[in-house]
C-alpha positions as a Markdown table, in Angstrom:
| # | Residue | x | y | z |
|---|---|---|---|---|
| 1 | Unk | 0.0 | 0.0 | 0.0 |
| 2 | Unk | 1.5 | 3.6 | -0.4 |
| 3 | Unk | 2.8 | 5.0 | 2.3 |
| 4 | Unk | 0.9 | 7.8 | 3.9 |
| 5 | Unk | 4.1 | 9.8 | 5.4 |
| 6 | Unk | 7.6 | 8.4 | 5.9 |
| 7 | Unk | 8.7 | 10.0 | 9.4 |
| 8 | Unk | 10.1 | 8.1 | 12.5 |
| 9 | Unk | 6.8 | 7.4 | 14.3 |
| 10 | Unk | 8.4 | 5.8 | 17.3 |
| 11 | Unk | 8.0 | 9.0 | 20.1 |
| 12 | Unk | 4.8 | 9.6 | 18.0 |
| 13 | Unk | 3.1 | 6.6 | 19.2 |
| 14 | Unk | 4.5 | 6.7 | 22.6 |
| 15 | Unk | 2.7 | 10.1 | 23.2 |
| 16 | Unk | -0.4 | 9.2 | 21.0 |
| 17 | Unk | -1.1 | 5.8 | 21.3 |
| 18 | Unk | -4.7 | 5.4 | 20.4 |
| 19 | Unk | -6.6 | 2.1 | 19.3 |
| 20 | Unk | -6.4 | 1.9 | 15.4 |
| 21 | Unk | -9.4 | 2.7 | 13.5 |
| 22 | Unk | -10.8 | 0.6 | 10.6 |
| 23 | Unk | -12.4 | 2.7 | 7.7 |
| 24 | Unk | -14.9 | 0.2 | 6.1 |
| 25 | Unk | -15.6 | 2.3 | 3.2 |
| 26 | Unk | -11.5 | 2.3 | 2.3 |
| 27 | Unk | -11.5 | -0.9 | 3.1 |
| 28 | Unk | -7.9 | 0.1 | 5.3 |
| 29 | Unk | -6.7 | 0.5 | 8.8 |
| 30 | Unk | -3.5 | 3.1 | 9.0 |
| 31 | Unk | -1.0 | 1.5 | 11.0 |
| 32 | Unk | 0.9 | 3.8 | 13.8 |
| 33 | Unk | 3.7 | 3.9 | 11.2 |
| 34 | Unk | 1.4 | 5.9 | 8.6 |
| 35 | Unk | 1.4 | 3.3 | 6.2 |
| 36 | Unk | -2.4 | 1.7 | 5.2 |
| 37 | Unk | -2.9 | -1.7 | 5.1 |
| 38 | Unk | -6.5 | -3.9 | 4.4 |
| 39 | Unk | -8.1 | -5.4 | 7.3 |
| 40 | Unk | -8.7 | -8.5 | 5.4 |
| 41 | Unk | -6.2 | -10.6 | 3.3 |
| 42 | Unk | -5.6 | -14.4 | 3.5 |
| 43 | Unk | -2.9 | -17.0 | 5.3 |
| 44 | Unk | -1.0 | -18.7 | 3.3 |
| 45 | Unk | -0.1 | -21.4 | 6.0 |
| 46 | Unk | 0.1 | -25.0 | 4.4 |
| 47 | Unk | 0.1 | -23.5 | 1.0 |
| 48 | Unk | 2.7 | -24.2 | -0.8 |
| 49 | Unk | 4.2 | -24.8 | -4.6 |
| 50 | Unk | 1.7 | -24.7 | -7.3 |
| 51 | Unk | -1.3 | -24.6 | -5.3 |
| 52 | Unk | -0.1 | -21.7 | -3.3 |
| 53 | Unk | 1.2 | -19.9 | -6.5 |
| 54 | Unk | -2.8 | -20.9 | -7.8 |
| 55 | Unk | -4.2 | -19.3 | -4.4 |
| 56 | Unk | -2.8 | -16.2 | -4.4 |
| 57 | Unk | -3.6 | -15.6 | -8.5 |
| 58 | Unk | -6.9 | -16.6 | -7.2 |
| 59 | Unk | -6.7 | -14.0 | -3.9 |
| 60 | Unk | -5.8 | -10.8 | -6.8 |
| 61 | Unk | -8.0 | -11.7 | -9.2 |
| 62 | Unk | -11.0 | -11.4 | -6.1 |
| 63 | Unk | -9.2 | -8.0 | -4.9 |
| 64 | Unk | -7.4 | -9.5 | -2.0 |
| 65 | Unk | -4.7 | -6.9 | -1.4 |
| 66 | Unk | -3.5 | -8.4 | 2.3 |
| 67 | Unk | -0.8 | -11.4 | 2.0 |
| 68 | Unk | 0.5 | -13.5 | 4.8 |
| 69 | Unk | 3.2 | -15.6 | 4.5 |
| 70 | Unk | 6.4 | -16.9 | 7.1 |
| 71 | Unk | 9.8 | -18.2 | 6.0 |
| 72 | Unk | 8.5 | -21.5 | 7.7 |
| 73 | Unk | 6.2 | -21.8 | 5.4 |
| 74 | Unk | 8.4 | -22.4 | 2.7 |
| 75 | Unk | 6.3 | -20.2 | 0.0 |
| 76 | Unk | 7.9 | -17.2 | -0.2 |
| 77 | Unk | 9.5 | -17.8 | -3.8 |
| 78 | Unk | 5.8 | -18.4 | -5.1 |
| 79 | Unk | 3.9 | -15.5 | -3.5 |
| 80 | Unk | 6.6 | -13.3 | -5.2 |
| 81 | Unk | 5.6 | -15.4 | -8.2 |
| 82 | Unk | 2.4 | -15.0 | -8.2 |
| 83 | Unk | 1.9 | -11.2 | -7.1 |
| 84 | Unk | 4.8 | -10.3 | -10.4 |
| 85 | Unk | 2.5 | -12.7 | -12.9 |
| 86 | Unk | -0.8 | -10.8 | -11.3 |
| 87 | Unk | -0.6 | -8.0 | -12.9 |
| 88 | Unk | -1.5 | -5.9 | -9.7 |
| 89 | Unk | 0.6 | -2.8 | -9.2 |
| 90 | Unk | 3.1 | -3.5 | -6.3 |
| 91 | Unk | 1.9 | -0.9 | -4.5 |
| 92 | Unk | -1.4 | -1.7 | -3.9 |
| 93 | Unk | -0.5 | -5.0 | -2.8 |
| 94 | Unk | 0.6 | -5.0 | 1.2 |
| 95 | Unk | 2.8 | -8.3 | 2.0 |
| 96 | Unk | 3.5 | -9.7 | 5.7 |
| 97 | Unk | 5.9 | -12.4 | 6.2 |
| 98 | Unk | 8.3 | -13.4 | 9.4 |
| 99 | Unk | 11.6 | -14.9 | 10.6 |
| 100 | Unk | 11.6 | -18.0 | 13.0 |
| 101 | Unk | 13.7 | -17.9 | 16.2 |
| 102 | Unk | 15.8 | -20.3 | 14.9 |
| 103 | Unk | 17.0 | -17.8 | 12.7 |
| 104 | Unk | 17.7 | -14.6 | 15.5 |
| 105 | Unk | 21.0 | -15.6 | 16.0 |
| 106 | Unk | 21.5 | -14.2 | 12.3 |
| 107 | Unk | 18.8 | -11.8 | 11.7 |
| 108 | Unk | 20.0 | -9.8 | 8.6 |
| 109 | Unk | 20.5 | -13.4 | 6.6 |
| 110 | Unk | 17.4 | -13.9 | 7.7 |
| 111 | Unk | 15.7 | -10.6 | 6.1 |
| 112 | Unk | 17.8 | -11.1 | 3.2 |
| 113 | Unk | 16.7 | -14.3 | 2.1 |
| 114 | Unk | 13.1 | -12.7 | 2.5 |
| 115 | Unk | 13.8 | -10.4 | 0.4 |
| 116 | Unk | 15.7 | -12.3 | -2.2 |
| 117 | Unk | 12.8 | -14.9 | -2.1 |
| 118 | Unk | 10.0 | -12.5 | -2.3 |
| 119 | Unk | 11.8 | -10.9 | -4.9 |
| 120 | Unk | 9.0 | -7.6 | -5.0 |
| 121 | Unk | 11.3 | -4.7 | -4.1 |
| 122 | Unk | 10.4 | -4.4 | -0.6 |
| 123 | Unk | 8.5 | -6.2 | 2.5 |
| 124 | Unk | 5.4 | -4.1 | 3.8 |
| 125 | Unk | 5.6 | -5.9 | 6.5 |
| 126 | Unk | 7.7 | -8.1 | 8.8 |
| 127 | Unk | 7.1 | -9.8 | 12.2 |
| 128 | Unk | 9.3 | -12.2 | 14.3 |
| 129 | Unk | 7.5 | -15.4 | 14.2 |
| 130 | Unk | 7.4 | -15.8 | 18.2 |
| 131 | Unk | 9.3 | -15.1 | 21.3 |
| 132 | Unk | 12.6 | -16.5 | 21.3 |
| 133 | Unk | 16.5 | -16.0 | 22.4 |
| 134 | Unk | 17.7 | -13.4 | 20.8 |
| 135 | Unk | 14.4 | -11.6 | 20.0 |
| 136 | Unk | 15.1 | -8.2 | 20.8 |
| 137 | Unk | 18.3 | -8.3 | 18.6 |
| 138 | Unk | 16.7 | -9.3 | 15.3 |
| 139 | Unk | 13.7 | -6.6 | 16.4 |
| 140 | Unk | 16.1 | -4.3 | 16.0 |
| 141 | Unk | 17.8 | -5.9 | 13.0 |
| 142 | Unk | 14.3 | -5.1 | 11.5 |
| 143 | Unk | 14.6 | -1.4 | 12.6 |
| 144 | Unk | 17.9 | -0.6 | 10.9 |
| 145 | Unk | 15.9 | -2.3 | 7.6 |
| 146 | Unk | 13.0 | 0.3 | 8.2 |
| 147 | Unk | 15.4 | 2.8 | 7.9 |
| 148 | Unk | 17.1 | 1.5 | 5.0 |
| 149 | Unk | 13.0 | 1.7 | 2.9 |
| 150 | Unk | 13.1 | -2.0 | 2.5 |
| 151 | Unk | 10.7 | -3.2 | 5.2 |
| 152 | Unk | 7.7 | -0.5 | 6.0 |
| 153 | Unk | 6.6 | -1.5 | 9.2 |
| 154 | Unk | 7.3 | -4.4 | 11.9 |
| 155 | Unk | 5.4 | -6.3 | 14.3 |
| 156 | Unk | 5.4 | -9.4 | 16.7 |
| 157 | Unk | 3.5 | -13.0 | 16.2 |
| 158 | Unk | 2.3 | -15.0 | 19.3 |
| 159 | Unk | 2.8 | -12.3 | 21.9 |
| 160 | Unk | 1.3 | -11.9 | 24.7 |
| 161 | Unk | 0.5 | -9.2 | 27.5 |
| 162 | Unk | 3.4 | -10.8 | 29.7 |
| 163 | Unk | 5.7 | -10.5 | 26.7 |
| 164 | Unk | 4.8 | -7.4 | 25.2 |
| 165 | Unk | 5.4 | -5.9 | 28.7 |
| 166 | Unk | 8.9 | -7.1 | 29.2 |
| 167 | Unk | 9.6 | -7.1 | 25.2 |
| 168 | Unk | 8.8 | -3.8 | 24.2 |
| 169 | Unk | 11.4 | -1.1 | 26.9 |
| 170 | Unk | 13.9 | -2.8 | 25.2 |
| 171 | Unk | 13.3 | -1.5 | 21.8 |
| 172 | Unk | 12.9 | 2.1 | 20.2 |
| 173 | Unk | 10.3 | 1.2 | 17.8 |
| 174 | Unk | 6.3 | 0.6 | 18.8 |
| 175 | Unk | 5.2 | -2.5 | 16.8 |
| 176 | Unk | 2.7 | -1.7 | 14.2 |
| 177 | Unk | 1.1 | -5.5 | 14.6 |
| 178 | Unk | 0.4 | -8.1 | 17.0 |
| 179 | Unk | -0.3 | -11.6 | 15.2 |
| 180 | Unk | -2.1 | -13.9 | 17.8 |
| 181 | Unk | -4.7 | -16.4 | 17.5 |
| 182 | Unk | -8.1 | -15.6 | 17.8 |
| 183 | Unk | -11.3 | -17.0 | 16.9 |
| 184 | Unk | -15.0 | -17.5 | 18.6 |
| 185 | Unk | -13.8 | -20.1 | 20.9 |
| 186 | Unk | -10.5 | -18.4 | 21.8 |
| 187 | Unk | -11.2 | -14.5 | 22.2 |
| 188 | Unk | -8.2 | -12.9 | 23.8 |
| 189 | Unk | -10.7 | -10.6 | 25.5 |
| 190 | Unk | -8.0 | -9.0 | 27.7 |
| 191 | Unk | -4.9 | -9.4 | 24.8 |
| 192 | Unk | -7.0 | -7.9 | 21.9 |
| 193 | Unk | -7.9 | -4.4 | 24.3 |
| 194 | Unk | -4.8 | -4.2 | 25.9 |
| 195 | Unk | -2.8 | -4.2 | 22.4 |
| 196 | Unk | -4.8 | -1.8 | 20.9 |
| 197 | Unk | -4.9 | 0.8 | 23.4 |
| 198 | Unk | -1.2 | 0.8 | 22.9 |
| 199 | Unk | -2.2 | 2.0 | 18.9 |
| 200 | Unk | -0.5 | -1.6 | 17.6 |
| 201 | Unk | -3.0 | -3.3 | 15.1 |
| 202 | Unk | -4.3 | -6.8 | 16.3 |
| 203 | Unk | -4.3 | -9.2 | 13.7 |
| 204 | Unk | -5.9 | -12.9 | 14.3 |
| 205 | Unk | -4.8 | -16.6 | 12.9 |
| 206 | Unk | -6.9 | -19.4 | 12.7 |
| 207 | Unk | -9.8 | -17.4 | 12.3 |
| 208 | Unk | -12.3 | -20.8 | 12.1 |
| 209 | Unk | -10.4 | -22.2 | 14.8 |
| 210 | Unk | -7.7 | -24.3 | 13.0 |
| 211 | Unk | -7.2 | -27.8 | 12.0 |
| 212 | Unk | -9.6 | -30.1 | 13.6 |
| 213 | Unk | -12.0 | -27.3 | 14.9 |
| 214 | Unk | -13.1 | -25.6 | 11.7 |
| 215 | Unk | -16.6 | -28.1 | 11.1 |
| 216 | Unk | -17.5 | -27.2 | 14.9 |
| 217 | Unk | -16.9 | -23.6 | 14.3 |
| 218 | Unk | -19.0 | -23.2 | 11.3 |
| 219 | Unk | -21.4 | -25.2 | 12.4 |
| 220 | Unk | -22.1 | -23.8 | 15.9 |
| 221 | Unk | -25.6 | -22.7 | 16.5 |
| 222 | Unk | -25.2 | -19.4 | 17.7 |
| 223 | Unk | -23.3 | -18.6 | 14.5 |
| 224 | Unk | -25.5 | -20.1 | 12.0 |
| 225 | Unk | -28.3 | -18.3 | 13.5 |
| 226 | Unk | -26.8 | -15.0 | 13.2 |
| 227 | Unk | -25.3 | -15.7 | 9.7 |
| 228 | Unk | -29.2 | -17.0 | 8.3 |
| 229 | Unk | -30.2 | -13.6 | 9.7 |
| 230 | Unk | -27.9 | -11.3 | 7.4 |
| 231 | Unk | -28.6 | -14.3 | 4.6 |
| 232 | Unk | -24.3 | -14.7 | 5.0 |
| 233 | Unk | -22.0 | -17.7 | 5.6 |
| 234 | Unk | -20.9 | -18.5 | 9.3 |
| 235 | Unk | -17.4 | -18.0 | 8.0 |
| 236 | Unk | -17.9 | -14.5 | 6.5 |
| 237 | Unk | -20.0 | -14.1 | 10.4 |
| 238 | Unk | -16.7 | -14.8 | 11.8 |
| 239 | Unk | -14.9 | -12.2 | 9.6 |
| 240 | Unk | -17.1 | -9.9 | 10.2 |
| 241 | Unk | -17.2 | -9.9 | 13.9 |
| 242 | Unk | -13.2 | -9.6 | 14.2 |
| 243 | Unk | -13.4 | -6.6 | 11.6 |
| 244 | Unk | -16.1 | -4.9 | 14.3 |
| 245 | Unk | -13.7 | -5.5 | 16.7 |
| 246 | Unk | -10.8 | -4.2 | 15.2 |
| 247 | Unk | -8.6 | -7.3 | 14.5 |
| 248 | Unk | -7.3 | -8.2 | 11.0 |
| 249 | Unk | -8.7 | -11.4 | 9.8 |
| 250 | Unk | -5.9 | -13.4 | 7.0 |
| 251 | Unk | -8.7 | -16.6 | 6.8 |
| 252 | Unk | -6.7 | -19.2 | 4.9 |
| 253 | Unk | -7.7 | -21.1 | 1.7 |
| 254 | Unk | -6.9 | -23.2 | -1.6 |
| 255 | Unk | -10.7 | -22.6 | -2.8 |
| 256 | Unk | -11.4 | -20.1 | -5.4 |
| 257 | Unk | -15.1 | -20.1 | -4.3 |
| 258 | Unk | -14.1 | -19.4 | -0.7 |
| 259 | Unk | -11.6 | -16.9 | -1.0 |
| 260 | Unk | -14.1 | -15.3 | -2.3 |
| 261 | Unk | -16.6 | -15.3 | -0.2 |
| 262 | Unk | -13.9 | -14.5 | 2.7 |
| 263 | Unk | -13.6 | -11.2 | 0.8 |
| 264 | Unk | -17.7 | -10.5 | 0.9 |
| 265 | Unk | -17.8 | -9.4 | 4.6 |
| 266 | Unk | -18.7 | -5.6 | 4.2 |
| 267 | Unk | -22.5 | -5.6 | 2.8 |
| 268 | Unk | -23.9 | -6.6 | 6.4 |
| 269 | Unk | -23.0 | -5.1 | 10.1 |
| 270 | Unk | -23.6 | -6.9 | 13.2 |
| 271 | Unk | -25.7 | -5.8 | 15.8 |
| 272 | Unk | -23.9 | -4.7 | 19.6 |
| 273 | Unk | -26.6 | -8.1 | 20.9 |
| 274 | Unk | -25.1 | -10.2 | 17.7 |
| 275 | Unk | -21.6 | -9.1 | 18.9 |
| 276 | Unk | -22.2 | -10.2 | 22.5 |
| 277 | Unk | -23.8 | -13.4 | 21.4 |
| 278 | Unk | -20.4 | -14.3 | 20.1 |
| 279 | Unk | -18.8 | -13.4 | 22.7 |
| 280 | Unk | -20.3 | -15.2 | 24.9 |
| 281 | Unk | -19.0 | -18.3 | 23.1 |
| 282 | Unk | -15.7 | -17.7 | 24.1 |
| 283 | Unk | -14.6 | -20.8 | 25.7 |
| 284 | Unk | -10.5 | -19.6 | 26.0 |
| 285 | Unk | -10.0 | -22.6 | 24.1 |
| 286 | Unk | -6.5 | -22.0 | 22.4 |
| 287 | Unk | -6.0 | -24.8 | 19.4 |
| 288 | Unk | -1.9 | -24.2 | 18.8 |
| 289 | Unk | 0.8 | -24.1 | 20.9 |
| 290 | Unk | 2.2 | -20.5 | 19.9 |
């Protein structure tokens, strides 16, 4: 996405933190280092060689403008693929990927094989994968990058309110993103507030609850309900509901039909009783390890 304005935003958003606002008619949320990014894009976990390259042609072609992507996931070389074929300018395109703690004890090989992988100029965005030795290091490995224009903006993955308060003295720059996991049955109800009233953007993983949980997700009552009532899925329900609360939703898919439809989540809002419906299926069921 083009950048909004270029200056150092770190004592900015020390003094100004606010909670991020998404603008549904943009379709953006600006993140606290002025750059714009959708609220809605799609994970690329598990995708990988042709069918990943097939996904993300797929993702353009439906206006998807929000990539995720990891160097543990082993498809960075065909997202770079497949956004140079897609004829989509660069710029509009916003691209999030992350380095693995087994790779903070070199953090600037680490950032240059993304690069060189990706092969699209520059990296919107770039997170550290999870907490690990070394962390603050390649954090600030990442900073000297920001400076340099090739990565835009930098976050964390799998942090928590623990972390985040011991992580973040020892680094200059306020992370534009938290990646957790978040869906109906796992809510983060403290996490989700607490990062946002910092002004860091919450994004959420495993939005249908993961391997093994999705059918029970999509298929629980409450959901249905409210999704027959807007004449939507339950999975564009679920979208919809982290977009009114602020957090990024990257759903993952291989389907054509689906990614789709994971895009068709502004027409219908929510009601505040809808919203605490939902809520109230939070069970603090987490489904990974991270």
């Amino acid at each position: 996405m083009k950048e909004v304005n270029n200056q150092n935003y770190t004592e900015q958003n020390q003094d100004m933190a606010q909670a991020p606002v998404f603008n549904f008619e943009t379709r953006t949320v600006t993140l606290n280092s002025d750059y714009e990014m959708p609220p809605n894009g799609i994970g690329t976990y598990s995708l990988t060689g042709d069918e990943c390259y097939n996904s993300i042609i797929s993702a353009l072609n439906s206006g998807v403008r929000l990539i995720d992507t990891a160097y543990m996931y082993h498809n960075e070389e065909e997202i770079g693929r497949a956004i140079r074929d897609s004829g989509v300018p660069r710029e509009e395109i916003f691209v999030i990927t992350k380095i693995y703690p087994t790779q903070f004890n070199d953090p600037e090989s680490a950032i240059e094989m993304s690069l060189e992988k990706l092969d699209i100029g520059y990296i919107d965005m770039m997170l550290l994968h999870h907490p690990g030795d070394g962390d603050v290091e390649a954090y600030k490995a990442m900073e000297k990058y920001v400076e340099q224009g090739l990565i835009h903006s930098i976050g964390l993955s799998n942090w928590y309110i623990e972390e985040l308060d011991e992580f973040l003295p020892q680094v200059d720059t306020v992370p534009a993103l938290v990646q957790n996991e978040i869906h109906p049955y796992y809510q983060e109800l403290e996490v989700v507030p607490y990062i946002q009233s910092k002004g860091i953007v919450m994004q959420g993983w495993y939005p249908f609850g993961g391997r093994g949980h999705t059918s029970e997700l999509l298929n629980d009552e409450t959901i249905i309900e409210i999704a027959n009532s807007h004449n939507v899925t339950a999975a564009q329900v679920i979208l919809r509901w982290n977009l009114q609360r602020g957090v990024v939703v990257i759903p993952g898919s291989s389907n054509p039909d689906h990614i789709k439809e994971n895009t068709e989540i502004y027409h219908f809002e929510l009601t505040d009783e809808e919203m605490q419906k939902i809520e109230s299926l939070n069970r603090d069921e987490k489904h990974d390890w991270y």
